[in-house]
C-alpha positions in Angstrom: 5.6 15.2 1.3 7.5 18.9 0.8 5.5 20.7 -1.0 8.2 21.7 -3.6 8.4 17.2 -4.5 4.8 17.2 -4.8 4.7 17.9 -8.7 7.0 15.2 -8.8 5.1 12.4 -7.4 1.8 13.5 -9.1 3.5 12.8 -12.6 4.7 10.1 -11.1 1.4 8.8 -9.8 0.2 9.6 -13.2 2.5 7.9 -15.0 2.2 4.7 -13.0 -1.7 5.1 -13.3 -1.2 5.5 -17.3 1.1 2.2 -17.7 -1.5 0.5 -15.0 -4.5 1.5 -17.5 -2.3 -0.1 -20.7 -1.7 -3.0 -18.4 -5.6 -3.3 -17.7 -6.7 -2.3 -21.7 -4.1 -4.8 -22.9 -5.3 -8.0 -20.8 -8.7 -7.2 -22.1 -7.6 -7.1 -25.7 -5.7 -10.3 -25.0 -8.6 -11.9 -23.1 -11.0 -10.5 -26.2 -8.4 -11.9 -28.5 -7.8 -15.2 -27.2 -11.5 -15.5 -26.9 -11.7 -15.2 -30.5 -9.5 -18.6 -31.3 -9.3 -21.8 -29.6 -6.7 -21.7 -27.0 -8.1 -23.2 -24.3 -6.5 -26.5 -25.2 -3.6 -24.4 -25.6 -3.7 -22.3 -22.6 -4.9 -25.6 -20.2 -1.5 -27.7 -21.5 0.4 -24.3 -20.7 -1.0 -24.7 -17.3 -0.2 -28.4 -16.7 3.5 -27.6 -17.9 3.5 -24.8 -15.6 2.4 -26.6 -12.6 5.3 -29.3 -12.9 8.4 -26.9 -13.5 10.0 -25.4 -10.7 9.2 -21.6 -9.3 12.3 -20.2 -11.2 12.3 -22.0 -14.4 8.3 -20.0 -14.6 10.2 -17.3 -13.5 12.4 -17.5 -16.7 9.6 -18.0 -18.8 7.9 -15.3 -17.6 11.0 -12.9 -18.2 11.6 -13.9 -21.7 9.3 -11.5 -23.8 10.9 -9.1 -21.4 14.3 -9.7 -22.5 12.7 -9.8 -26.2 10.8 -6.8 -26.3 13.0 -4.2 -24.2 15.8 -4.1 -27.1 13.4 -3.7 -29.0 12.2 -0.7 -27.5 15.6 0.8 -27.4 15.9 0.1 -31.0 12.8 2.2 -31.5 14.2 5.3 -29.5 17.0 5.0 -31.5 15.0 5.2 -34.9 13.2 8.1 -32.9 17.0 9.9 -32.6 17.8 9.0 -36.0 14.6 11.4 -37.3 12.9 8.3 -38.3 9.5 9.3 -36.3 6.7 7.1 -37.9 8.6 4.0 -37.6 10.2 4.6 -34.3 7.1 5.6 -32.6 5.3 2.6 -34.4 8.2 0.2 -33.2 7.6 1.2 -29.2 3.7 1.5 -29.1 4.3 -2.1 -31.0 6.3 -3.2 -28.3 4.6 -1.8 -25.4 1.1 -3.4 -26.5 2.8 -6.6 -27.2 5.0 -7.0 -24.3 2.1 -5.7 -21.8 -0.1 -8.6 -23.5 1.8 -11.4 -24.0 3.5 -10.5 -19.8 -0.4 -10.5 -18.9 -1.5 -13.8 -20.9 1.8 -15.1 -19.4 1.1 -14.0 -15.8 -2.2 -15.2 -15.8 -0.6 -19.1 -16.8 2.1 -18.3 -14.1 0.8 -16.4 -11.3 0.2 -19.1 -8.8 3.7 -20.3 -9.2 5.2 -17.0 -9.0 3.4 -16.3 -6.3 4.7 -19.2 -3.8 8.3 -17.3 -4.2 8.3 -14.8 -1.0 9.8 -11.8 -3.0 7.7 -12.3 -5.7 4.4 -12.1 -3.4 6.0 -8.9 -1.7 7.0 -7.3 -5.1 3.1 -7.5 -6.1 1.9 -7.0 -3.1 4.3 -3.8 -3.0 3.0 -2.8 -6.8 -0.9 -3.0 -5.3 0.1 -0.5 -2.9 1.5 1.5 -5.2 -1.1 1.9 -7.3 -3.4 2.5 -4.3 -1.0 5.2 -3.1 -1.2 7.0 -6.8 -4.6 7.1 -6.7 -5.4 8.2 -4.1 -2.9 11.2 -4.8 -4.2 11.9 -8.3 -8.1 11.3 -7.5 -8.4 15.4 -5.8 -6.9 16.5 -9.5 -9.0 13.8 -11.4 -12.0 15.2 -9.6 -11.2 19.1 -10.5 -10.5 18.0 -14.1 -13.9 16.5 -14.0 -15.5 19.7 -12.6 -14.1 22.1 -15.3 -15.2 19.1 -18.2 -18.6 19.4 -17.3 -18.4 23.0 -16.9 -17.5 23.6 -20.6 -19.4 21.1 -21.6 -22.7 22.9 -20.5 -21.3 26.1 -21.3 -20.9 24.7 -25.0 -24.1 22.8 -25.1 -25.3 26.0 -24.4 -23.5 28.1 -27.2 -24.5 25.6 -29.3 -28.2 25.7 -29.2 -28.2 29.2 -28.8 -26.5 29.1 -32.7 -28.9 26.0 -33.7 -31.2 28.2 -34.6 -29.0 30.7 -36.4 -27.4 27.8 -38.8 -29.7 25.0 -40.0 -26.6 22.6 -40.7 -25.7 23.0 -37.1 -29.5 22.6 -35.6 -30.0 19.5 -37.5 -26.7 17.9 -35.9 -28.5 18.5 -32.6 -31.5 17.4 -33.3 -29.9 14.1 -34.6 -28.0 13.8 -31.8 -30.7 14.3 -29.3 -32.9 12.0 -31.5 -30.3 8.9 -31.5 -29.6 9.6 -27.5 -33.5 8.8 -27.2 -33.2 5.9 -29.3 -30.3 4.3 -27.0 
């Protein structure tokens, strides 16, 4: 890697590692959530129907919250253009959380189907690599921004009970805080 790239690849190592982490937040929600109701029934006829369809008609059901969500997506970036912020930033994390859930619920139904199409197994076995590769390039700069954190975090637990003493608001915050951290 040229030296003069390598910014590029660690935002984009970053970036993958970002979307990866949504990915892995949202199919806890959606595991949490679907905990929550009864949709085992549900999820167990999903799977039956699943099994008896063909590899690409899965396929299809797969892609379809994809081919819901993305316009919608674009729709938000255009209320973003339009000086509509709120709404338009409100419309894409929408979209992103739903579309990363309901692609995880959905690949959990469909993933042994998917997976007995060849390019299917080499386009996930491609994405594991690829997150492998990113991070193992962003774990040096993970670990640095871990060093300085607990650096100023000792430096401030520091400045702060050196001034506990000098403001009684302050030392009783500290003294509640080291209080509850026994506790737990």
């Amino acid at each position: 890697m040229h030296s003069w790239t390598r910014p590029f690849w660690i935002v984009l190592a970053a970036f993958f590692l970002f979307e990866a982490w949504i990915w892995d937040l949202c199919v806890g929600a959606g595991r949490w959530l679907t905990s929550r109701f009864p949709l085992e029934p549900f999820r167990r006829a999903m799977r039956k129907v699943v099994e008896r369809l063909p590899a690409q008609v899965v396929l299809l059901i797969f892609l379809i919250p994809l081919a819901i969500l993305e316009p919608l997506k674009f729709a938000a970036l255009w209320l973003i253009a339009t000086h509509h912020w709120f709404w338009g930033i409100a419309l894409f994390v929408v979209a992103k959380f739903v579309g990363f859930g309901l692609v995880a619920f959905l690949f959990d139904l469909t993933r042994d189907k998917l997976m007995s199409m060849q390019w299917m197994t080499r386009l996930y076995s491609l994405t594991l690599r690829a997150l492998d590769w990113a991070h193992q390039l962003v774990e040096p700069y993970k670990r640095i921004v871990r060093e300085h954190a607990a650096r100023i975090k000792s430096v401030m637990a520091v400045a702060l009970k050196s001034r506990a003493g000098q403001s009684t608001f302050l030392g009783k915050i500290l003294r509640l805080r080291a209080r509850l951290r026994r506790q737990a």
